[in-house]
C-alpha positions as CSV (number, residue, x, y, z in Angstrom):
1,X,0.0,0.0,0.0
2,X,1.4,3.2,-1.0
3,X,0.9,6.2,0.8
4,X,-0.5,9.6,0.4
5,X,1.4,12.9,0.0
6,X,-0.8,16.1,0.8
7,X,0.9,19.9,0.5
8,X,-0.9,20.9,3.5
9,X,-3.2,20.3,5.9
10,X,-6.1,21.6,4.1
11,X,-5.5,19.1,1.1
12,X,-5.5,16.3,3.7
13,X,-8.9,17.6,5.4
14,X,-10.4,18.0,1.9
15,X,-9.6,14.4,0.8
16,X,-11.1,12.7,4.6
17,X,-14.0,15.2,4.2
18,X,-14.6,13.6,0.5
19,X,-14.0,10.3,1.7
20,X,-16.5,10.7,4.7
21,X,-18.9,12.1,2.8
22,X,-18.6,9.3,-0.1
23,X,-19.1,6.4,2.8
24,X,-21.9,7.9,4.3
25,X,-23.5,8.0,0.8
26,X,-22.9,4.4,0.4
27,X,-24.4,3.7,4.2
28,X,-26.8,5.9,3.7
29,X,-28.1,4.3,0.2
30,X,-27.9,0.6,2.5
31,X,-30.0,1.9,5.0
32,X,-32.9,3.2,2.9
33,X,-33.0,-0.2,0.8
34,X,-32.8,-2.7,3.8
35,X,-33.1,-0.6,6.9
36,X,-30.5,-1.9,8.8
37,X,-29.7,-0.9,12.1
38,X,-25.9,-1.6,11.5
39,X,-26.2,0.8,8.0
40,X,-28.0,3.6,10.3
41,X,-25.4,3.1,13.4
42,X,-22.6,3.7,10.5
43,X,-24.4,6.8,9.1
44,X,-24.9,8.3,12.3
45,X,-20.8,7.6,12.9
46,X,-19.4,8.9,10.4
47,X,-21.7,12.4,10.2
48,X,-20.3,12.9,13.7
49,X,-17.0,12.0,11.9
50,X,-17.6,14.9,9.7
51,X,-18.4,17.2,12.0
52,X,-15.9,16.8,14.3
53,X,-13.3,17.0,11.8
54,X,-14.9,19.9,9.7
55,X,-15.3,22.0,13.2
56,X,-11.6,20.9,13.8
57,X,-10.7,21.9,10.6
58,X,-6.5,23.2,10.7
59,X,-5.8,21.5,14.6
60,X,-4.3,18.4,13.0
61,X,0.0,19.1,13.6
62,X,2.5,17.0,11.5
């Protein structure tokens, strides 16, 4: 597995934000066609995910 390079810290929130936000989609989708509890539990995780991380936005250090 290779890893990632970002040029700052902004290019590293943008890319978890996008990520976040793509999962939830995909949880989100789950949920609505087979309304499990395990698809809701992981919506509801990562939207705190993205909060928490949007509202932190530039307090991650190196």
């Amino acid at each position: 597995m290779s890893s990632m390079k970002y040029k700052s810290s902004e290019e590293f929130h943008d890319h978890l934000l996008g990520a976040i936000e793509k999962k939830r989609g995909y949880h989100l989708k789950r949920f609505e066609e087979h309304k499990s509890e395990q698809d809701k539990g992981a919506v509801d995780a990562l939207a705190w995910a993205y909060t928490l991380i949007k509202f932190g936005k530039g307090n991650i250090k190196k």
